[in-house]
C-alpha positions in Angstrom: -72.5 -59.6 -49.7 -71.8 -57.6 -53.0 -69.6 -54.6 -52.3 -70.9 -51.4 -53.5 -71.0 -49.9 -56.7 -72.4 -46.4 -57.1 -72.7 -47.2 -60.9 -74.7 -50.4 -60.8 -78.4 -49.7 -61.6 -80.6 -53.0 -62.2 -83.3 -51.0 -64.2 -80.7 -50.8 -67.0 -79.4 -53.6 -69.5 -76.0 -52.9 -70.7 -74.7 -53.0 -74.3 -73.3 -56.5 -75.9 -75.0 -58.6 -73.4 -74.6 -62.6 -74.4 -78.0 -63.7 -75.6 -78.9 -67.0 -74.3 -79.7 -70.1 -76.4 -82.3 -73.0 -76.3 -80.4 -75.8 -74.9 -83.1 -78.2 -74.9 -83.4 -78.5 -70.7 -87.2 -77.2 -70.7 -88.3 -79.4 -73.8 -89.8 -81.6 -71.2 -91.3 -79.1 -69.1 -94.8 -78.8 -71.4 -97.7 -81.3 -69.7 -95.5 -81.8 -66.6 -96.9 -81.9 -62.9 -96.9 -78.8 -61.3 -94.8 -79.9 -57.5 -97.3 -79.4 -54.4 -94.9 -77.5 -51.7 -96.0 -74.5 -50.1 -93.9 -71.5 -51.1 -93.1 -68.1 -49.0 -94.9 -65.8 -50.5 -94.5 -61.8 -50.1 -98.0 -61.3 -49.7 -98.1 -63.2 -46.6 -98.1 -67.0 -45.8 -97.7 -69.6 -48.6 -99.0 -70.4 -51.7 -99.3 -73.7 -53.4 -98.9 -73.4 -57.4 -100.6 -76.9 -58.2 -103.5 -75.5 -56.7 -104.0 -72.2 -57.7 -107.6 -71.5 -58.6 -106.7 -68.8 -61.5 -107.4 -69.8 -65.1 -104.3 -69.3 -65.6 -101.0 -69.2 -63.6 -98.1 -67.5 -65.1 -94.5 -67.7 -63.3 -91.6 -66.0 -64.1 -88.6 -68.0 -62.6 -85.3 -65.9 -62.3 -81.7 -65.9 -60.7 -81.7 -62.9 -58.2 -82.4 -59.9 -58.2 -80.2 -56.8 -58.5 -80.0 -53.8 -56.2 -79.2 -50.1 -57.1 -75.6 -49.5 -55.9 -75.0 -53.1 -55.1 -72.2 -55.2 -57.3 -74.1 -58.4 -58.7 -71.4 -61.6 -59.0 -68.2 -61.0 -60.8 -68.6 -61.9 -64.3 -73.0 -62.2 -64.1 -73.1 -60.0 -67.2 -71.2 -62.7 -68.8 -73.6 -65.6 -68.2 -76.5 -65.5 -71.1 -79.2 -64.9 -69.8 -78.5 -63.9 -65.9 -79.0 -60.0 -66.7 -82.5 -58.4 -66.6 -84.4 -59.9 -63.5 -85.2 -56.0 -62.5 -87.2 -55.1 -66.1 -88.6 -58.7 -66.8 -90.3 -57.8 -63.3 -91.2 -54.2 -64.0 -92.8 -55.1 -67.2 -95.2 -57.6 -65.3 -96.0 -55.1 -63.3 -96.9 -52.7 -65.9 -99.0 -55.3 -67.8 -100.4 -56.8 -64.4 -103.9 -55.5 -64.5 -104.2 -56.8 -68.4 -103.3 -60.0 -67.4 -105.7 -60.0 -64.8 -108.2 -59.2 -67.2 -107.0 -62.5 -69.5 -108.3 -64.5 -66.7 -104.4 -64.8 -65.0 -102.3 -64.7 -61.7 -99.0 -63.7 -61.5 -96.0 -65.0 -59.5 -92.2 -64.5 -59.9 -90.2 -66.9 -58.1 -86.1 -67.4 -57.2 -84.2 -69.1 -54.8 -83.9 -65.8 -52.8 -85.3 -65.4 -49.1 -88.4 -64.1 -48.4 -86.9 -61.0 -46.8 -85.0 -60.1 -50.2 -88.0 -60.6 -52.4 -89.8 -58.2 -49.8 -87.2 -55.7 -50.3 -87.5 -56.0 -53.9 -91.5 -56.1 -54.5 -91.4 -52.8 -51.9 -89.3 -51.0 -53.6 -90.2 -52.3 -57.3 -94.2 -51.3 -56.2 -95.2 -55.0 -57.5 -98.6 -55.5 -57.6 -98.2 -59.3 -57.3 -96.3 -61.5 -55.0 -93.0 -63.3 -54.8 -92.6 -66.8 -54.2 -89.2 -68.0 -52.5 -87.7 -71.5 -53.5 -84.6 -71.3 -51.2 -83.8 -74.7 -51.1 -84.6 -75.4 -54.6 -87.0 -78.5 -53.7 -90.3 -77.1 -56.1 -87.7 -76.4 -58.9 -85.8 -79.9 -58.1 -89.5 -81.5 -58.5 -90.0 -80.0 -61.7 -87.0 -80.4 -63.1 -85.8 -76.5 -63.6 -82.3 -75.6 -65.3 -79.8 -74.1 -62.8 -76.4 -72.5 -63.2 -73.7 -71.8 -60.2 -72.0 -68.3 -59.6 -70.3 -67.6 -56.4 -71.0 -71.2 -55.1 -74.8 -70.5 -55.0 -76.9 -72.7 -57.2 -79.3 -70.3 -59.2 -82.6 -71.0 -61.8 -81.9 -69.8 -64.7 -84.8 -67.7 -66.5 -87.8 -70.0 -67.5 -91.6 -68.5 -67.5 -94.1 -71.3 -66.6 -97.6 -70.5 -67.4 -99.6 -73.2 -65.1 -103.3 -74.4 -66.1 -105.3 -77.2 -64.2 -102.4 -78.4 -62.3 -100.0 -78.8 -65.4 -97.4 -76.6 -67.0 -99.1 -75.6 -70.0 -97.0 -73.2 -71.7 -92.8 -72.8 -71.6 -90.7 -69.6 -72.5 -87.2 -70.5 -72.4 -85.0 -68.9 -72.8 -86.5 -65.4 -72.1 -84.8 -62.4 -73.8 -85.2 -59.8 -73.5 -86.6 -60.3 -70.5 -88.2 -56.8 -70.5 -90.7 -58.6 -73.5 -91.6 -61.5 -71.2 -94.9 -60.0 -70.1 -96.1 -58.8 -73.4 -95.5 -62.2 -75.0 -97.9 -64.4 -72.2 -100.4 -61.9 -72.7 -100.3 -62.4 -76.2 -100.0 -66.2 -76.0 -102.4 -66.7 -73.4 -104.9 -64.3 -75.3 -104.5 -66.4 -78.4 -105.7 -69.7 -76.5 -108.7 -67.7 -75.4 -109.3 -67.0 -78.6 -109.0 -70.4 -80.6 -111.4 -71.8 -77.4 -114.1 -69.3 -78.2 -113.7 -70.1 -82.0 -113.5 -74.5 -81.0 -116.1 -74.4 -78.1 -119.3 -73.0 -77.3 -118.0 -72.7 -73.3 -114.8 -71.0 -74.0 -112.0 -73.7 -72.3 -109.2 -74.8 -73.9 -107.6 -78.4 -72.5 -104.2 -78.8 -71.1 -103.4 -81.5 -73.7 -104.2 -78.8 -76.7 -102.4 -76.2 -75.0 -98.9 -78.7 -74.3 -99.3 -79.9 -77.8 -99.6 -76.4 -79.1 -96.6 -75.5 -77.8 -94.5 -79.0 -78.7 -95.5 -78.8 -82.0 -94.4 -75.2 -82.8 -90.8 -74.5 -81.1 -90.8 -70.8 -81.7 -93.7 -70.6 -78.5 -91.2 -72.1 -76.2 
């Protein structure tokens, strides 16, 4: 367990943090398989992501989450991308009923336990639940990037957005993380829109969507 530290608030990014790069380990994320494993969930009981009956299924994949007066890892503001978990999940919460509205469901998901995620969605007032991957198996199936600090083995920050059974849309990396909701909303309202324009009943295939986002590298 981190040792306190009065100064440590998770709501707030610090200056000069590294900003993580695209390394290439999602490229073949767009089209996959979503894994069929039943998940812990924070709103009680499980939930399967392949078969989710929502339009759309956005997942925000993260490390861990911080607590307020609680040191996180030595050297975790050092590793791109590891800071932020606190206002990338804030921000989804804020946006929530919006992307509701766009026809989605929401999930964040980490290798933490169930009872962790509980502390965190209580406390954060999340409107949505938590999925728990402690043993890594979904994000093994799928192929998700991982880092180690502390001799845990950690996902690094991907957002999944799931349609049919498929990953549809990939956001990797995610920075800042606190602009992660805005930009699915956006993205996922732009498919909405190009279906209504391309088909009198308003869907939009998962091959169009994967080879939207192969074919422009700025959407990943």
């Amino acid at each position: 367990m981190s040792e306190p530290d009065p100064s440590h608030d998770p709501h707030q990014l610090p200056d000069g943090l590294p900003q993580p790069v695209d390394d290439g380990a999602c490229d073949r994320l767009p089209g996959a398989e979503v894994p069929h494993r039943a998940l812990v969930s924070t709103g009680g009981g499980t939930v399967d992501l392949d078969r989710s009956a929502a339009r759309w299924t956005v997942v925000f994949v993260y490390p861990r989450t911080g607590v307020p007066g609680r040191a996180m890892p030595d050297g975790w503001d050092s590793i791109p991308g590891a800071r932020g978990c606190t206002p990338q999940a804030c921000a989804y919460r804020d946006r929530y009923q919006s992307l509701l509205d766009l026809g989605a469901e929401v999930y964040g998901l980490s290798t933490q336990t169930n009872e962790a995620q509980q502390e965190f969605a209580e406390r954060e007032h999340l409107p949505f639940a938590l999925l728990s991957d402690p043993d890594r198996r979904w994000g093994q199936a799928l192929g998700l990037p991982t880092f180690t600090v502390d001799g845990a083995v950690l996902y690094r920050r991907v957002t999944l957005v799931l349609q049919e059974g498929r990953v549809a849309h990939v956001r990797y990396p995610v920075y800042p993380t606190d602009e992660d909701a805005g930009c699915v909303a956006a993205w996922i309202g732009a498919q909405d829109h190009t279906a209504r324009a391309a088909s009198p009943r308003g869907q939009v295939s998962i091959e169009a969507a994967a080879a939207a986002v192969r074919a422009d590298p700025d959407t990943r």
